[in-house]
Each structure stands twice: as C-alpha cells, then as structure tokens.
N, C-alpha and C positions, 0 to 999 in steps of 0.2 A: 442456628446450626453451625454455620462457619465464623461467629462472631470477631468481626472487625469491623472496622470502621465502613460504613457504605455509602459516606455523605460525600458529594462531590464538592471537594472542598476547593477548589482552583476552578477559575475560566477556563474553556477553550479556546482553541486557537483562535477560532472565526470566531467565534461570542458575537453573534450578531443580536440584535435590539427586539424584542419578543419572552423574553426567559422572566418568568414570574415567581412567586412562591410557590404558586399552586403547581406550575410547571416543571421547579425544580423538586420537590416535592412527591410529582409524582417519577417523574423518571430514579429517581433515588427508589421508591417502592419497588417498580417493574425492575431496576435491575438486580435489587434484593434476591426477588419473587423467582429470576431467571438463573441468579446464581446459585438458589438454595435447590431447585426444583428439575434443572434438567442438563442435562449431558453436553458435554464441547461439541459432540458430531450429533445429526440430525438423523443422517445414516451410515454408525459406524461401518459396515462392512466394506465400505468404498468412502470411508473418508472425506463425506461431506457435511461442511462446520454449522455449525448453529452461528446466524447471525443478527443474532436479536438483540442484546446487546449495543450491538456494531450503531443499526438502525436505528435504536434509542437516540443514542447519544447524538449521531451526527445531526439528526432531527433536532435533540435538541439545542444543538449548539447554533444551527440556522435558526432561533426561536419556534418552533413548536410549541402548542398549546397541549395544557395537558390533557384537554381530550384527544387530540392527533395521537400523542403518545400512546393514551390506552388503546385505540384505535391498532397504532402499529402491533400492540402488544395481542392485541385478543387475535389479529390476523394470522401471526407469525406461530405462536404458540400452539396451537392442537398438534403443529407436527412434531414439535420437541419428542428428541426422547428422555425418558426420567434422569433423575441425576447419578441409579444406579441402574447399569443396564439390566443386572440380572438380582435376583434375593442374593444368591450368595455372594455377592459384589462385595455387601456390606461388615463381613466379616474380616475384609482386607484390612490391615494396617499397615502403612508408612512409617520410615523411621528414617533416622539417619544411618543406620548402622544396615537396612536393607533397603535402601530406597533404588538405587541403582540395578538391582533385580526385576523391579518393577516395569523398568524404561519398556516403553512400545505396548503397553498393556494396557487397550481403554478398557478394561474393565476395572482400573486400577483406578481412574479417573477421577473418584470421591473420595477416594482415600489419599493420594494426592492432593485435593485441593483442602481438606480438613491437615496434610502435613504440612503444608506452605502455610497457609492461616495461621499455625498454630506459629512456625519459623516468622513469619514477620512479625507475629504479636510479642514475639523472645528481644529479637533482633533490628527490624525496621525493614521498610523495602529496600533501602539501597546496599544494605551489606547480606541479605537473600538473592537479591538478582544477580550481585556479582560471586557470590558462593558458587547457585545451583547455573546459571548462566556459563560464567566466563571464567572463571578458575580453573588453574589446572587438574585438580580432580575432577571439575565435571567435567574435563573434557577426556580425558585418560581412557584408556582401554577400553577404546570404542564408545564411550560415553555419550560425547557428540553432544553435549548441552545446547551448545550456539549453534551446532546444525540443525536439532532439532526446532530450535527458537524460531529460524526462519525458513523451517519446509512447512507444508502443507498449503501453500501458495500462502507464506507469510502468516497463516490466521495465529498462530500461539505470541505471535508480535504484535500484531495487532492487536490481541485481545489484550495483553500484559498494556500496550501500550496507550491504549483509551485508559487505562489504569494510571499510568503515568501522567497523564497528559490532564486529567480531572479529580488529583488524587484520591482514587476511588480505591483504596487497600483490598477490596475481593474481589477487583478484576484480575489486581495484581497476582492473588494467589490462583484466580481461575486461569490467567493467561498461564503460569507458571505449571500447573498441573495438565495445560493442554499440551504444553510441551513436551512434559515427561511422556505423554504416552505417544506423540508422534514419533514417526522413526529418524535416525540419521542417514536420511537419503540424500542425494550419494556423498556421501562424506570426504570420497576420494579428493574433491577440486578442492576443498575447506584447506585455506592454511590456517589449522589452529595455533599457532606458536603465539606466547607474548611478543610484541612488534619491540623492537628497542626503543631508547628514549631521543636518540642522534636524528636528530631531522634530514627528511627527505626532500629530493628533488625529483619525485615522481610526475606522471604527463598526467592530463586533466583527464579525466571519465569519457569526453569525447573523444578523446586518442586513443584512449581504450576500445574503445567504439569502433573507430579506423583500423588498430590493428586486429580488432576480430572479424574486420570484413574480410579484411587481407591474406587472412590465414589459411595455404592450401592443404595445412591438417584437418582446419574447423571446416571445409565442405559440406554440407546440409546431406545428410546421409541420404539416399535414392533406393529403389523409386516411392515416389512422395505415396502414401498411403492414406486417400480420406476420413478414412474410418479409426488410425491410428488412433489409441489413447493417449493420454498425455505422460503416463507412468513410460508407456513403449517408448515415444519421441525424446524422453527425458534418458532413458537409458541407454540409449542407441546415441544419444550425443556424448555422454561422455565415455562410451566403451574404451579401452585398450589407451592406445597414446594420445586419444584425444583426451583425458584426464589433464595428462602432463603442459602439453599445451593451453590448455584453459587455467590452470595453475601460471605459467610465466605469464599469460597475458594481464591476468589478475594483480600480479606481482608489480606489473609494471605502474600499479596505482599506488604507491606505494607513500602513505602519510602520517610516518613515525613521526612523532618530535614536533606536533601542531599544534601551535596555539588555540583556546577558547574559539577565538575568532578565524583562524585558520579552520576549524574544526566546521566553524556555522558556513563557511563558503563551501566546506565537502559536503553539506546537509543538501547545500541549494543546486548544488553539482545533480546529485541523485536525487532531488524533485523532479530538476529539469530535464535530464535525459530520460527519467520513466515516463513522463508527458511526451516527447517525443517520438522514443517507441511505442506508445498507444497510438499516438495523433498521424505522427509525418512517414507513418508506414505504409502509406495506399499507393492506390497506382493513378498515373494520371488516366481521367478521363474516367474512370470508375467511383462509384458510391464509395465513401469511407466505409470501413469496416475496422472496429475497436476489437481487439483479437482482448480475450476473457483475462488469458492468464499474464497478458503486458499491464491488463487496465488494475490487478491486484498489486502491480509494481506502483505504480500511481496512489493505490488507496495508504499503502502502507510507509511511503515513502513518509508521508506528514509526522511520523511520529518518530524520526529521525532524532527530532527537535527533542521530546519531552523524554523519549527512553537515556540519550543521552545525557539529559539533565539529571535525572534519577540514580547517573551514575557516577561515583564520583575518583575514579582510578584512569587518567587520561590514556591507560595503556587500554583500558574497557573499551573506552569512546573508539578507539583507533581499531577496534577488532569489533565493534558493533557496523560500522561502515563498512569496514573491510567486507564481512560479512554479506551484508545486503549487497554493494560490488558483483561479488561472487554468483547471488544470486539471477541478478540483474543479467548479465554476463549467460549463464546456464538458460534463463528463459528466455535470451534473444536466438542461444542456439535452439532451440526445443521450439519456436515457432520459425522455423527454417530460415532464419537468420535474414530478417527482415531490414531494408534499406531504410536508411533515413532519406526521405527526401521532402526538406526544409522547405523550397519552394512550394509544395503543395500544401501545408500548411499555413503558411503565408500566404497565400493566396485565397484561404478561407477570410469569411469578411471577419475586423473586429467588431460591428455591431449589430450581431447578433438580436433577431426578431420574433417573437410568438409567432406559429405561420398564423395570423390570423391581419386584416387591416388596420397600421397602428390606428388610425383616426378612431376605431372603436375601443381601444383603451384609452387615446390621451383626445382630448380636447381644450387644446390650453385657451382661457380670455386672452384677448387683447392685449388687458393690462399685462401679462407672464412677460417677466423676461426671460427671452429664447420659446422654441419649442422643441420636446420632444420627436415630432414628427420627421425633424431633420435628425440622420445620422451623426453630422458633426454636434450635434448639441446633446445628442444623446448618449444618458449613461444604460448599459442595458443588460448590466449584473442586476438590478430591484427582480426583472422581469425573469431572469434566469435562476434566482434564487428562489423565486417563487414557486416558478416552473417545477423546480426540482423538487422539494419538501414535500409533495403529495405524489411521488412516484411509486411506484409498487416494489421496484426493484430497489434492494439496500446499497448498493455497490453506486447507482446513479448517484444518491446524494452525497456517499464515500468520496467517490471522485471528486466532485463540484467542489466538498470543502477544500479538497489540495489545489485546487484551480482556483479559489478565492483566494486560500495561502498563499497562493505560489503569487497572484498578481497584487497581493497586498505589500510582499516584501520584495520582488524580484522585477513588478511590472515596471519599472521606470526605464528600464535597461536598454539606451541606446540599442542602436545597431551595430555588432559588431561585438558590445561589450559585456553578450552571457559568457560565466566561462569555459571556455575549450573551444572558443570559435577559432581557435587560430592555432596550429600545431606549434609544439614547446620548442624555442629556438628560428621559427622563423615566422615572423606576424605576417607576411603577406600568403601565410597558404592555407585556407582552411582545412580543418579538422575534417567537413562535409559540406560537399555542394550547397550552397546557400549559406553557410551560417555566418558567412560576412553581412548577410540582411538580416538575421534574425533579430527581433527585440524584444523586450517586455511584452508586445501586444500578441506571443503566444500561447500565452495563459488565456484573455477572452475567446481568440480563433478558436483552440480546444476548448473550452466551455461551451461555445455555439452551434461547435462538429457533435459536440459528445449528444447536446440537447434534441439536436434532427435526428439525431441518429436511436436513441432512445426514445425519444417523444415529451415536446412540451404537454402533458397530461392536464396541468393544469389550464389551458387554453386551448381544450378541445379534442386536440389529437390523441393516440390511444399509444398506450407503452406498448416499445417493440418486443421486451420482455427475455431478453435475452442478448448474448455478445456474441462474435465471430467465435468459431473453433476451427477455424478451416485449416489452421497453421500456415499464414498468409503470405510468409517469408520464401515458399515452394512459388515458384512462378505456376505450377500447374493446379493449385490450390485457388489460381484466379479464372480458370476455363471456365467454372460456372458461369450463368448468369447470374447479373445481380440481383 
C-alpha cells in the first residue's frame, strides 16, 4: 500500500547483542503490518498516539527475540484504530498544491502518509523533511510544520525519528503524516525564523534552567488544580506575556554558527537536562515520582542524534534543537515548574539491584575473578536491561534506551564537567545546587530510580503501570500521600 522501503537498514543506537535474522525479520513485518493497517492515534478524539511501533523497535534494539516481538505485537494491536478512521476517509487526497488545507485533520491521516511515501519515493528523506518540516513555507501562515513536528508530547518526532534512526523510509513518511495532522500548539513561544550563520555565544541549557526559575513573569499559575489537564496547564502557561518571556528566555540558548561537533555537545545538553527533569525533580524524604510528560522529554530527546543526521542544512540542525529547547522549556512550565535538585539524585545508589537477594541470581566459584555480589565489582545495566525488555509499559524501555545512550557516551564525565555545571563567565558558581558533584554516574542512579519506580517485572515484582500526573513542580501537588 504505501511502497517504500521497510527494511531497517542501520543499527540502533543501543544495538545491544541478541538481534538475529529471525528477529530482524520479524520486526520489519510487524512494523510493515502497523504502518499499512492502523492510525497515529489509538484514540483520536483526545489525541492519544499509537505506540506500537515505538515498542517494536526499542525491544528490538535491546535484542528481543522474535517471539517477544510478536508477543508485543498481538498485545498492543486490538486497540489500534484502522488506518482510515472513517469509509469516507479514503477518498481524501494529498497533493502539493492542497496539502496545507489539510494540516490538523486526522482524518486526513492516510492520505497524508500515501502523499509523503509518494514525496520521498520522488525526492529522498532528507530533502522531504526539510521541505514539509523546516522551510519557510511550511512554516508560513500559520503552518507551523516544526511546531507541529514536536507537539503532541513529541510523538510525530519520535515516530519520523525511529525512522531516522533505523533507516526505516515508512516510518519516515508515517512520522511525517502524524505531524501534518497534529495541531500547532502554541505556536506563540516557536521562534521560527532561519538562525544566521555568525556564531553564538549563547549560556548552556542549564542557564536556561536557572533563568526560568528565576523569572517572576514564569510564576506557576495558582491555585494548583488536581484534576487539571494537561491542554489547561499548557495554556494557562503560556497566556498573555508570559509567551513573550518564554521567547527571550529560549533566546538566550542561542547556537547559530556550530559546528558538527558543537552541534553533538547541544544533543548531550538536551539528553542531559531531560533526564534531570524526570529524575532530580522529588522532594527530599519522599518516594520519587517520574512526572509522564518530563519522562516523553527523556524518550525523544535520543533522537536528537539520527533526525539531525538526516538533515543536512546546518541552519535545519540549529532550529531542530532550538525547537526541542522550546519545548523542554514549555513542559517544565506546564508541570509547575519543577526544581532540579541534583543532590537527590545523587544520592540514589549507582548499583542499582533486582529487589530480589543477589546470591539467587549470582553464585560465582572460587575460581571467578571478583564477584558480583559486591557492589564495587558489580556491573548492573545486564540486570537492568533485562529487567526492562519484558515490561508492559512501552515508554519504560523508551527511557532505559536514552539511559544506556546517555551512559555509553556521556557516563565517564567527571564531577563537575556535564555541561552547564557552572554559569557562563564565572566557573565557581553553579548553574544549580549540586551540579559541581554531578557526574557520569547519573545516567545509572536514573536507570535504578526509573526501575523501582516502574518495577523490575522481570524479577518478580509487578509493573506499576503508569507515571506521576500530579504536576509535581506545585509544592501542593505533594500533600498527598505517597
């Protein structure tokens, strides 16, 4: 139906040791079978995304067999809905000359992703995503291409971007077509303009951080409302002049004119701070609590790496960051503007344990050199990756893979030297309380939080099955019990 290429023709990031013919094999079927057969939303009326796909792939990229896979597949699928909502859906067509008609329209959704199909079969991905993406007509007269790309908590990114990331050309046009029909909300904060090419001397994503605590415009709107939804909390942040202020403070990230490699340290920037706002947002003395819409900052942030590769107009790369920024920035306000604090993170152990007694998984002889059972000898990502691959929840092993990314490339990092520990201009001040201690070993402590807190399933425990919504950042959003 949509004929392009569906073979995942690249490794993923994590590529861990497990992935067979049979394995790869079938996940290429199932996301055939997922792309031909059912809809971006699960339930369009409230915009919640089909993440089948998603679950595929991370499964398979932690080696998943391909019975797991089918397994994910048979579970996930009764709820899909078709890939046309309605009969008359399928009489839609797409074009170039009326495509932008279309925008916000799932029911447009097939015909969409049969026009993108059709555009990268002409064209190729990288000169389609920067057309329908990042050019100035799709961003023009309300367009909102790139807004759209990363609202609906990131999924039309995400989706394009598993596409990127596994050359898989019908993710590409599925992520593509998700987007056309999300809306451009709120478009208001978005600085769309091309960035110049004169290099910046913009402050690090944790100064940004700093100055959105600081801001007695950004105020967390009151009184805190439980029951709020996310669309309400979302619009009430950016009402009236707090638009304008979340614009300059955006602004102040400013990364015209960066190099390849300037570019891969803004990537590790915005790993790292969306692992932070998941992880080092609790309070002391209370249970952690992984707030939903921080931990989708976290899943989507890994594909930073492969969308950007996919593009190749360094002015693209610099408004795909920016972008994410942006939104990063919006959902720190929208869960009431939650504190970092490093120390509590830090304070979680790095060697992380099944709750169960190690001596009933490890029994080393005599002869072993070292043992497991001691914490300094032990490595205890095998136990955690494991953990994670037979989870119910698709977002757990989402995360894990950015927590294995994040400590494959980033874990070595002294203390002191992630960056933005130290505000631009004077090294003796932190950014935030603790991040002169911070190092590498906060990718495992969030691995370890994320696992207690969801459930090692594979060693007994039962998934909690669900994230915080409380909007954690409201100090009165913590009166509950844990």
């Amino acid at each position: 139906m949509i004929g392009l290429s569906y073979s995942l023709r690249t490794k993923g990031l994590v590529n861990l040791p497990g992935i067979t013919p049979a394995s790869k094999k079938r996940a290429e079927d199932l996301l055939l079978h997922d792309a031909e057969n059912h809809h971006c939303y699960f339930l369009p009326r409230i915009g919640l995304h089909n993440h089948l796909s998603h679950h595929i792939l991370a499964a398979y990229d932690l080696g998943a067999s391909a019975t797991l896979l089918q397994k994910i597949y048979d579970d996930d699928s009764p709820s899909e809905q078709p890939f046309y909502l309605e009969e008359k859906d399928k009489v839609i067509t797409v074009t170039e000359e009326n495509w932008a008609q279309y925008l916000s329209n799932a029911n447009a959704y097939g015909a969409f992703v049969k026009f993108f199909a059709d555009q990268i079969r002409s064209h190729g991905v990288t000169a389609v995503i920067e057309k329908f993406v990042f050019s100035v007509d799709a961003n023009k007269d309300g367009r909102g291409m790139l807004v759209r790309f990363v609202s609906g908590a990131l999924h039309p990114f995400i989706q394009a971007g598993y596409g990127a990331e596994f050359g898989n050309d019908t993710m590409i046009a599925t992520g593509l077509a998700q987007t056309a029909v999300h809306d451009a909300v709120p478009i208001s904060i978005f600085d769309l303009t091309e960035p110049t090419d004169q290099a910046s001397k913009g402050v690090s994503l944790l100064e940004v951080l700093r100055n959105l605590y600081d801001s007695e415009a950004l105020t967390p709107p009151m009184p805190y409302d439980p029951d709020a939804l996310f669309r309400v909390r979302r619009d009430a942040t950016v009402a009236g002049e707090r638009a304008t202020e979340i614009r300059r403070i955006c602004s102040l990230y400013d990364i015209s004119g960066l190099s390849d490699a300037e570019i891969d340290k803004k990537v590790e920037e915005c790993i790292t701070v969306s692992i932070l706002l998941m992880c080092a947002t609790g309070k002391e003395g209370r249970k952690p609590r992984l707030d939903f819409f921080l931990m989708h900052l976290v899943t989507s942030s890994l594909f930073l790496p492969s969308v950007i590769k996919a593009v190749s107009n360094p002015v693209y790369k610099v408004m795909l960051i920016r972008a994410f920024v942006t939104v990063l920035v919006l959902y720190t306000l929208a869960r009431g503007r939650p504190r970092l604090n490093i120390d509590l993170l830090m304070s979680a152990t790095e060697h992380p344990r099944p709750p169960i007694n190690a001596s009933q998984l490890h029994n080393p002889d005599k002869s072993a050199m070292g043992s497991p059972l001691e914490d300094e000898e032990y490595n205890p990502w095998p136990a955690m990756l494991a953990g994670v691959l037979y989870h119910p929840d698709p977002h757990a092993i989402k995360v894990m893979r950015t927590f294995a990314f994040a400590t494959q490339h980033y874990g070595t990092a002294p203390a002191g030297k992630l960056t933005g520990a130290f505000m631009s201009g004077d090294s003796s001040k932190e950014t935030h309380p603790g991040t002169a201690k911070m190092d590498g070993t906060i990718f495992v402590r969030a691995a370890g939080m994320m696992m207690d807190y969801q459930g090692w399933v594979t060693y007994g425990q039962k998934a909690l099955g669900d994230w915080d919504r409380s909007a954690l950042g409201w100090d009165a959003a913590w009166d509950n019990h844990d």
